[in-house]
MDTraj code that builds the backbone (N, CA, C; nanometers):
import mdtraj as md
import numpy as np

residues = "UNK UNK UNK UNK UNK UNK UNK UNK UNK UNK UNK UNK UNK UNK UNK UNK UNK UNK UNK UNK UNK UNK UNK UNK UNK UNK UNK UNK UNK UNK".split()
xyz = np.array([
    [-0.9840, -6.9546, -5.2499],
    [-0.8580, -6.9038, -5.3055],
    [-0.7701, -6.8466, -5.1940],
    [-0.8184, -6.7400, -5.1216],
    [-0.7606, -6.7079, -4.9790],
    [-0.6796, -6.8238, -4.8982],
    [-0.7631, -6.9039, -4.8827],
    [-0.7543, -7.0078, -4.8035],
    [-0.5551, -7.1112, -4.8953],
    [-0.6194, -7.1355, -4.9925],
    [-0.4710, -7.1786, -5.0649],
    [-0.3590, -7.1011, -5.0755],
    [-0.4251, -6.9591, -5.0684],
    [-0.2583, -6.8713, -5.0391],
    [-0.1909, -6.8911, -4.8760],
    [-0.2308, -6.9146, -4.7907],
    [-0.2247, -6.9702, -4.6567],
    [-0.1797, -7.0961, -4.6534],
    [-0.2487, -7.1818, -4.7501],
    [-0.1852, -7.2967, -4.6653],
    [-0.0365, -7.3098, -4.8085],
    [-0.0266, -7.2608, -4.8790],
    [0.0995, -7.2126, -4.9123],
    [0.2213, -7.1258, -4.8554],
    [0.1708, -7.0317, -4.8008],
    [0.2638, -6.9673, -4.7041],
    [0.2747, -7.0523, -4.5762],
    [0.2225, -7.1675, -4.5447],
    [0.2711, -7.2298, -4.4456],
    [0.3512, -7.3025, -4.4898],
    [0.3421, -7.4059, -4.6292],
    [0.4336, -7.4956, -4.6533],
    [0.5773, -7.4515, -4.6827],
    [0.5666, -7.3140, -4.7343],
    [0.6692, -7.2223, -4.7756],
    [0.8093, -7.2190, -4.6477],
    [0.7100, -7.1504, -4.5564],
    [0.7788, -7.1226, -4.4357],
    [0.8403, -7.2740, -4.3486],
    [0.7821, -7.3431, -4.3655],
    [0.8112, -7.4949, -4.3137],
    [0.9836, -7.4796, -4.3827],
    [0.9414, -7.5246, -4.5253],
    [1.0427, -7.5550, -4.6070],
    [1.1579, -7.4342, -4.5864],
    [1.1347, -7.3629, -4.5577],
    [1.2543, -7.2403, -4.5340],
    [1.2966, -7.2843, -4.3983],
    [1.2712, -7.3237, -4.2643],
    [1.3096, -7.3417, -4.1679],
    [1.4016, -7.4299, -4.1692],
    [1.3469, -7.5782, -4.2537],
    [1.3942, -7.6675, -4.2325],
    [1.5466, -7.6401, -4.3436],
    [1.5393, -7.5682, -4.4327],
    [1.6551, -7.5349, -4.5153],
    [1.7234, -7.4389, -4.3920],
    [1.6832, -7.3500, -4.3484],
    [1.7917, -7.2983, -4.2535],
    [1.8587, -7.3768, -4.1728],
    [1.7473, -7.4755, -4.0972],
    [1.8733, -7.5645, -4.0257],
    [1.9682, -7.6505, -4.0840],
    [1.9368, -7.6825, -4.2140],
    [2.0197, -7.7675, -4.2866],
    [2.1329, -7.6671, -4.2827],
    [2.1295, -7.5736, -4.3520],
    [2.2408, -7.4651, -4.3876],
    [2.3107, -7.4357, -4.2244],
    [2.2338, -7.4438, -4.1492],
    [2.3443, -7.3825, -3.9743],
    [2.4390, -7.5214, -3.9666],
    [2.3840, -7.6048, -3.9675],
    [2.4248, -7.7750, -3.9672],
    [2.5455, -7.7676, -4.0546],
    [2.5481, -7.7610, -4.1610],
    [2.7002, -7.7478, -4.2697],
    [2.7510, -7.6751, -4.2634],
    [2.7291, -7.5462, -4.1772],
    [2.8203, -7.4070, -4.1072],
    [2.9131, -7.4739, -4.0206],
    [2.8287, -7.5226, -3.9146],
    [2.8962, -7.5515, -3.7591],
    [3.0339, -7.6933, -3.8070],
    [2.9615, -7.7087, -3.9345],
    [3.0753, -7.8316, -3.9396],
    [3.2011, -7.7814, -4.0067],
    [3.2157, -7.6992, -4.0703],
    [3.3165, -7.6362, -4.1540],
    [3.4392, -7.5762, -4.0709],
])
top = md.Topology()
chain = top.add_chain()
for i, resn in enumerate(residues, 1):
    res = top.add_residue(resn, chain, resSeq=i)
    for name in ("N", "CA", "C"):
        top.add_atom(name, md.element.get_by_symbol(name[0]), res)
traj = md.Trajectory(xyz[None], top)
């Protein structure tokens, strides 16, 4: 169970990064 809260907070954090750069990306273009 430990173990699945981890590899959830990794996929989490992935997916948040890659949404931040999306979001800097449609900043810089505006």
């Amino acid at each position: 169970m430990e173990s699945n809260k981890w590899i959830l907070l990794s996929v989490f954090e992935k997916a948040y990064n890659i949404g931040n750069k999306a979001l800097l990306k449609q900043y810089k273009r505006k």
